[in-house]
Structures are given as C-alpha cells and as structure tokens.
C-alpha positions in Angstrom: 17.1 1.8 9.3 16.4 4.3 6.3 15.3 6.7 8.8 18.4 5.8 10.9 20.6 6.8 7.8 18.7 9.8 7.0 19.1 11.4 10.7 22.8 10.2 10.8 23.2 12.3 7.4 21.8 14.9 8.2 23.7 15.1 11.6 26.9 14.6 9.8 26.2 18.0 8.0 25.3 19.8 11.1 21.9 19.7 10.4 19.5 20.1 13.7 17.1 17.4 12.8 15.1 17.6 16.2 14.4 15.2 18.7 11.5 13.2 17.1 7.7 14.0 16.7 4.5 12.6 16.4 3.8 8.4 17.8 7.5 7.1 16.9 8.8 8.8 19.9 6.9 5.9 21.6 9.0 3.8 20.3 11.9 2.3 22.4 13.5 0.9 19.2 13.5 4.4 17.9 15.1 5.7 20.9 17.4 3.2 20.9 19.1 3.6 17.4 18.8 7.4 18.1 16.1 8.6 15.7 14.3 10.0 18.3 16.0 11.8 21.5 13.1 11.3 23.8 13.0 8.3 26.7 9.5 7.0 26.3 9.9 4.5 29.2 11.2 7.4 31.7 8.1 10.0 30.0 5.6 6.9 30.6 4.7 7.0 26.3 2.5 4.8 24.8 3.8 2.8 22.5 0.9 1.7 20.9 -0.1 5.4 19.0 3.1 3.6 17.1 2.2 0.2 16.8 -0.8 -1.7 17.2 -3.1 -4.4 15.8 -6.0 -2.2 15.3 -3.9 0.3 12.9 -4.4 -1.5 9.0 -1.1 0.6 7.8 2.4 0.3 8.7 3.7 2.7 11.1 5.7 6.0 10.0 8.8 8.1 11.2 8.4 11.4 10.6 11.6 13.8 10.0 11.3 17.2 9.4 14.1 18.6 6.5 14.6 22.3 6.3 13.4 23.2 2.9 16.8 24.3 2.2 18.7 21.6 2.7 16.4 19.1 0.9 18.4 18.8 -2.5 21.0 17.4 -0.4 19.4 15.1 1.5 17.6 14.0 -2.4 20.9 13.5 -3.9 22.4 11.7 -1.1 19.2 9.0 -1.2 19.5 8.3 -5.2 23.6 8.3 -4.3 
C-alpha cells in the first residue's frame, strides 16, 4: 500500500508514472489496486517472477520518479 500511495501522489500532481515494470506487473494484486496498468491474466504473466518460494527476499515494486520531481515525492513521504 506504500507503493499504492506513492503512484496515487504522484498521479495527483500530473506526474506520468508509467504503467509498471519489471515482475510486479505479474501481479494481479498489483493490477488490482492500480500500481500497475497491465492485465497479467489477459497477457498470460507469470506471477511467480513476483512471488515464489524459491526467492529468499521479499518481493519489490519498482517506480520510476523523474529526477526532477523527486524532492517532492521526499517531502511528501517524511510529511
């Protein structure tokens, strides 16, 4: 949900923040609360590059934040 509140930020602004990269857009859940734009039942994505029990670290979301914009997005976290 910290992702979730980043992206809905950063929307609010006008900021473009994509439509999700690397394994969370396998992720229904993701898709779901909007994080990522992608359908990764109707593209057929694996959800385990996500999540699975081989993988000793706790997934990530990835969000790219244009350089310029990143004070913003700093000041609104520790806010």
């Amino acid at each position: 949900l910290v992702v979730w509140d980043l992206l809905r930020f950063g929307r609010s602004q006008g900021y473009y923040m994509g439509m999700g990269r690397g394994s969370a857009v396998g992720s229904l859940v993701a898709y779901s609360l909007d994080i990522t734009g992608i359908d990764p039942v109707e593209k057929n994505l694996i959800f385990e590059r996500f999540l699975n029990r081989e993988r000793y670290t706790m997934p990530d979301i990835d969000i790219d934040i244009p350089d310029l914009y990143r004070p913003e997005f700093i000041r609104y976290v520790r806010d």
